[in-house]
C-alpha positions in Angstrom: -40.4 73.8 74.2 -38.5 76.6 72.1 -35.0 74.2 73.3 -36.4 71.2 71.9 -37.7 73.0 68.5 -34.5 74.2 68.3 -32.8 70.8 68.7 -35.0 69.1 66.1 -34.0 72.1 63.8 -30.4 71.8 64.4 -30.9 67.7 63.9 -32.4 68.7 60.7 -30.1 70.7 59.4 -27.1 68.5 60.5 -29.0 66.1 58.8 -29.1 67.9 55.6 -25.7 68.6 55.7 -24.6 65.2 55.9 -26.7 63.8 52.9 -24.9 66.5 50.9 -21.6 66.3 52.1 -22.1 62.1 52.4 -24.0 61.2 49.5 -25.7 57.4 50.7 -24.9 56.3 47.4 -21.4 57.6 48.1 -20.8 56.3 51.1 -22.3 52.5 49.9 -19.8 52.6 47.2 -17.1 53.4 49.7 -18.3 50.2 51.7 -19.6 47.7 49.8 -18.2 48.5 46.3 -14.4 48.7 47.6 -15.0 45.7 49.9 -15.2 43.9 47.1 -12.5 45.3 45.3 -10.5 44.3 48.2 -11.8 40.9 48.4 -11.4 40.1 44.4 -7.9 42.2 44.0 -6.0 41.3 47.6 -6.9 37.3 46.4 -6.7 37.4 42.4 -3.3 39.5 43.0 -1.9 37.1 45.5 -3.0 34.0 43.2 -1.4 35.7 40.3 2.0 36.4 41.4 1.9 32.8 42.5 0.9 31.7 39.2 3.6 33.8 37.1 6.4 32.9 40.1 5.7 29.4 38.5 9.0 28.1 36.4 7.3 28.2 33.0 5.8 31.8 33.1 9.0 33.3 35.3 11.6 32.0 32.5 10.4 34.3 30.3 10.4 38.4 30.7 7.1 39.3 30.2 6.3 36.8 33.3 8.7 39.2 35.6 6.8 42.0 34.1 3.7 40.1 35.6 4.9 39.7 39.0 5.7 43.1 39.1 2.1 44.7 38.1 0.8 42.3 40.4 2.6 44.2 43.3 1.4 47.5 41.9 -1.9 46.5 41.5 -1.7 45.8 45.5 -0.3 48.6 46.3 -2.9 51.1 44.9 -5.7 48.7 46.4 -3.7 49.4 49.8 -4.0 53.4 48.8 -8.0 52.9 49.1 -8.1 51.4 52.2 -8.0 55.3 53.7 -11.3 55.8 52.1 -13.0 52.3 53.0 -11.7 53.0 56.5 -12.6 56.5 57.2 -16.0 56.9 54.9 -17.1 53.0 54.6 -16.6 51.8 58.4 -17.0 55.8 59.3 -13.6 55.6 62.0 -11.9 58.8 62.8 -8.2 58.0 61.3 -7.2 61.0 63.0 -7.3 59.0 66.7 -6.0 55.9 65.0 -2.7 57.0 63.3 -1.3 60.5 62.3 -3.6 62.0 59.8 -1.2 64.0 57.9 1.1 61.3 57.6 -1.4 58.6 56.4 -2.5 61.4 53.7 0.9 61.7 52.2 1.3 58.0 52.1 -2.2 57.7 50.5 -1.1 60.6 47.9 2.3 58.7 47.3 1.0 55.2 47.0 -1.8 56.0 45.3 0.5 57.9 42.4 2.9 55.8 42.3 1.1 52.8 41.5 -0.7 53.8 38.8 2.2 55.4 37.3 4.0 52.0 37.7 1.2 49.8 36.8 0.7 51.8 33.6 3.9 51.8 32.2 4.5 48.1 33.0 1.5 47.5 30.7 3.8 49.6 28.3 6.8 47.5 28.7 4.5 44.3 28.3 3.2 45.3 24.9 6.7 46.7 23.7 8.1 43.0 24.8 5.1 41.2 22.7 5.7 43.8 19.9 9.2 43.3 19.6 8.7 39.3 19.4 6.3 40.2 17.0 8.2 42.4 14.8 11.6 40.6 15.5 11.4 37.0 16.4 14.7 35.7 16.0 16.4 38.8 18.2 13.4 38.5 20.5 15.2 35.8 22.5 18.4 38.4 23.1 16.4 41.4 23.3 13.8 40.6 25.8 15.7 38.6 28.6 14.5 38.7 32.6 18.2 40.6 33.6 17.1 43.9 30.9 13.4 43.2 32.5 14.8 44.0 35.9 16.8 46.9 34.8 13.8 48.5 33.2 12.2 47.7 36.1 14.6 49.4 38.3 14.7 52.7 36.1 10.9 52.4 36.1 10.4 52.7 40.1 13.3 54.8 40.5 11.2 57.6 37.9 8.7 56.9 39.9 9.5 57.5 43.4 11.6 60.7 42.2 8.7 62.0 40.4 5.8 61.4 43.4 8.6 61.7 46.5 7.4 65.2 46.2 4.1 64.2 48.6 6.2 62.7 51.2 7.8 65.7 52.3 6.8 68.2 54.5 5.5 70.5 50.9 2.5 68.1 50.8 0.5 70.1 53.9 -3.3 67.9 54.0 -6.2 69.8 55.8 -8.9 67.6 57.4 -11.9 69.0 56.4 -14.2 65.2 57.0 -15.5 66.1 53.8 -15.2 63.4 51.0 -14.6 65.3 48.0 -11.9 67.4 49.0 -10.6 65.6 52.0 -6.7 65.0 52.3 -5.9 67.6 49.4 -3.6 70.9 50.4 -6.4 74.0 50.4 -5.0 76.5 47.7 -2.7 79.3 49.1 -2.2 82.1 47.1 1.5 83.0 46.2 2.1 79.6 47.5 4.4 77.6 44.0 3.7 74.0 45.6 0.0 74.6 45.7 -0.7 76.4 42.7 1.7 73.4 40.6 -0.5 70.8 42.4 -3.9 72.5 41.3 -2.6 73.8 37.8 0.3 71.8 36.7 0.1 68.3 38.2 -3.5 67.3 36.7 -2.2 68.3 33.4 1.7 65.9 34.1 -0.4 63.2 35.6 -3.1 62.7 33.3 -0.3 62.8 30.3 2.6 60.3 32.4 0.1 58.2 33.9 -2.7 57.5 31.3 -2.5 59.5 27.7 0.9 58.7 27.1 0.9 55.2 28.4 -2.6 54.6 26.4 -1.3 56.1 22.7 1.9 53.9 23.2 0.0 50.6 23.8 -2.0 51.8 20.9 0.9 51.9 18.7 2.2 48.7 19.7 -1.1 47.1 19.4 -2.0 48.5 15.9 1.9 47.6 14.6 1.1 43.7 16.0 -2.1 43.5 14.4 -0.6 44.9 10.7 2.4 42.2 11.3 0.5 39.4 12.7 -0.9 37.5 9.8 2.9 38.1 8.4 4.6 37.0 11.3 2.2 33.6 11.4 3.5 32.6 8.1 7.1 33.3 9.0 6.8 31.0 12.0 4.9 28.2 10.6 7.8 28.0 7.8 10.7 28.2 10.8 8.5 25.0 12.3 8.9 23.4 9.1 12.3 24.4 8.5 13.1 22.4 12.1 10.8 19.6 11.1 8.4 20.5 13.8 10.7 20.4 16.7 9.0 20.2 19.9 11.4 23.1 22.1 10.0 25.7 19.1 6.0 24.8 19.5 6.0 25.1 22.8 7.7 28.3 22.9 5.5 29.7 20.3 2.4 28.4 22.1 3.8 30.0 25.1 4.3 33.4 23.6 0.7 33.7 21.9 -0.9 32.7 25.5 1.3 35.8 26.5 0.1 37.7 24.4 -3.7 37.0 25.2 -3.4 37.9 28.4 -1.6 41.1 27.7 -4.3 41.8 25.0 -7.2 41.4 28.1 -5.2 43.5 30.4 -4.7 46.3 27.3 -8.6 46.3 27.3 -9.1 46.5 31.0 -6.7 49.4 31.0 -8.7 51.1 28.4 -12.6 51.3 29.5 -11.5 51.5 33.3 -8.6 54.3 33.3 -8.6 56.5 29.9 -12.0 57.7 31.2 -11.1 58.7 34.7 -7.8 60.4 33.7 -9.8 63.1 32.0 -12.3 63.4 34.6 -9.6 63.8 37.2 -8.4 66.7 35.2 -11.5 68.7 34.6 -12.5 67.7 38.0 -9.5 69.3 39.0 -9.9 72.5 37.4 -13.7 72.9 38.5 -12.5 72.3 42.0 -9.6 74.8 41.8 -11.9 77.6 40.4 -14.9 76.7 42.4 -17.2 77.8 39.9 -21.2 76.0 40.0 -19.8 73.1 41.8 -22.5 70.8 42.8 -20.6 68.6 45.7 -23.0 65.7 46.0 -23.1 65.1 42.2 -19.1 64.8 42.1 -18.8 62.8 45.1 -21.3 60.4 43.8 -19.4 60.8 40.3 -15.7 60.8 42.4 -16.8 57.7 44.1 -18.0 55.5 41.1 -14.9 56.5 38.6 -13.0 55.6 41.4 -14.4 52.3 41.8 -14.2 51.5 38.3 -11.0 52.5 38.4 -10.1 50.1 40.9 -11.5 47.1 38.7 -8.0 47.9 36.9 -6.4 46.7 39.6 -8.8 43.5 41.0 -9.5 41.5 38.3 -6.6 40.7 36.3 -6.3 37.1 37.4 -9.7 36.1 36.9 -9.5 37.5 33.4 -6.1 36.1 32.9 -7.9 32.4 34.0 -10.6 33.3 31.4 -8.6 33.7 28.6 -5.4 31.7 28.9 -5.1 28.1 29.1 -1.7 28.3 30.3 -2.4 30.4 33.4 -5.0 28.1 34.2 -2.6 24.9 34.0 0.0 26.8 35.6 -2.3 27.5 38.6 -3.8 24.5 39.1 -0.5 23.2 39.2 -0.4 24.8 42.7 -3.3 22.7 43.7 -1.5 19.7 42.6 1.7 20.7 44.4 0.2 21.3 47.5 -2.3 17.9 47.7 1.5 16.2 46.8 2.7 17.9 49.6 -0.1 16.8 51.8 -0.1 13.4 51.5 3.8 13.4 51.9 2.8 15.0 55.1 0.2 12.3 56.1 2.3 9.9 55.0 5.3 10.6 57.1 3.1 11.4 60.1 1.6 7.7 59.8 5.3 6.6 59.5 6.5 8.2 62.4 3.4 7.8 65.0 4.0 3.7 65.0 7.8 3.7 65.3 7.1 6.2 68.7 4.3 4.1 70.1 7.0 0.8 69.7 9.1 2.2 71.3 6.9 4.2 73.8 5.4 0.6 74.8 9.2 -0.5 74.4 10.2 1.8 77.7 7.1 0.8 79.4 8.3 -3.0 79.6 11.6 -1.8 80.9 
């Protein structure tokens, strides 16, 4: 009797335990809300680097820009796959692959792709600024071979400033418990540790959000002030060229451009700014321990981090919402393939009767 009081006490308190270490709202979010983010963001990715691959968007250099965000946005949708896997489907990644090594790869991917996907938004409003703000040297200034060497400079700052979590400084402790899971445990005396709980909140939040943020600002604000100018200077240069048909569709091209940077600017804004700050006073309540209510900030954790991820998922489907030129370029896949089909059918139907003439051909022989 007193062994099975004790073992409905123990069951008890284990139970406790895990509804405040394992929030259900928590762990529903981890299942079902990045689920979806996989299903809308691995597709709508996919579809738009497709799209912008297409000869009309890829000719200019804000469509390489694209591409390239497109591939980041994957890439940090791969970085939440730990926590889908391990806290959504509840699997042990410690028997399926090395733990400490699939931290570090979480840490870097996860870093480096918001980093990259932020300041590629930066690059995409500095191109639509400067072809605001200087249309005639637009066409010299932002070409696809300077794209791809700010690219390169961008993802080499990158890797040399997250590397840093690939080595063997970055030492993850599986503690199974959601909101500190896969982080180093603070060492005293230790400079890696207290520069990851101190210093790093405070360089992250500034590289990979503030900073990014205030310059799309700027560049926003400066397009707005010139736009009603830069209208007027454009309609008289279609004049001047009697309304030649190479310079309207480059300028229609441009404004769809910039409506779809405009919708991605947005998304960035009331998904990331917010989160950014969290993470850093998150940080600092973690590091001091100080009235830290664990189920409220891994329900908090959780959501941010979801919303966070919307960032990354639904570009595309905004991009078809807002631009009429992404939507004919991508339905111009449709028509390619359906092309491609019937050619298919078409030389299967060929080839089937020449074989059965001369099947039947060999039979008579």
């Amino acid at each position: 009797m007193e062994t099975a009081s004790g073992m409905l006490i123990e069951s008890r308190d284990q139970s406790i335990l895990d509804d405040y270490f394992y929030p259900s709202l928590a762990m529903k979010f981890y299942l079902w809300g990045y689920l979806s983010l996989f299903i809308l963001g691995y597709t709508g990715n996919s579809a738009s680097l497709l799209t912008f691959a297409r000869p009309t968007l890829r000719a200019s250099s804000t469509g390489i820009l694209y591409m390239v965000l497109a591939i980041s946005d994957i890439c940090f949708l791969s970085s939440l796959t730990f926590d889908f896997i391990h806290y959504g489907l509840r699997l042990d990644l410690d028997i399926i692959s090395d733990f400490i090594y699939t931290c570090r790869w979480r840490e870097f991917l996860m870093g480096t792709s918001q980093f990259c996907s932020a300041w590629i938004l930066v690059f995409i409003a500095m191109d639509r600024w400067i072809r605001t703000r200087f249309p005639y040297k637009s066409t010299a200034i932002c070409t696809q071979k300077k794209a791809l060497i700010v690219l390169a400079i961008l993802l080499s700052t990158t890797i040399g400033l997250h590397a840093m979590f690939l080595t063997s400084l970055y030492q993850p402790f599986y503690l199974q418990i959601p909101l500190i899971n896969c982080m180093p445990l603070r060492i005293a005396g230790d400079d890696f540790f207290n520069f990851y709980y101190e210093t790093w909140p405070v360089v992250q939040l500034s590289i990979s959000c503030l900073v990014p943020a205030g310059l799309i600002l700027v560049f926003i604000v400066d397009m707005f002030i010139k736009i009603r100018l830069q209208k007027r200077i454009v309609h008289q240069h279609i004049n001047n060229q009697n309304r030649n048909q190479t310079v309207r569709h480059n300028n229609r091209l441009q404004n769809q451009l910039f409506i779809i940077m405009l919708s991605n600017v947005i998304i960035f804004f009331i998904t990331t700014v917010q989160i950014g700050i969290y993470r850093f006073l998150y940080w600092r309540t973690l590091s001091s321990s100080i009235g830290l209510d664990i189920r409220f900030f891994t329900n908090l954790t959780v959501i941010l981090s979801w919303v966070l991820g919307i960032n990354y998922s639904i570009n595309f489907y905004v991009h078809c919402l807002t631009s009429t030129l992404f939507r004919r370029e991508f339905k111009k896949y449709f028509s390619l393939i359906s092309i491609l089909y019937q050619r298919t059918q078409t030389h299967v139907n060929t080839i089937q009767p020449i074989i059965l003439i001369r099947t039947n051909n060999n039979l008579r022989r």
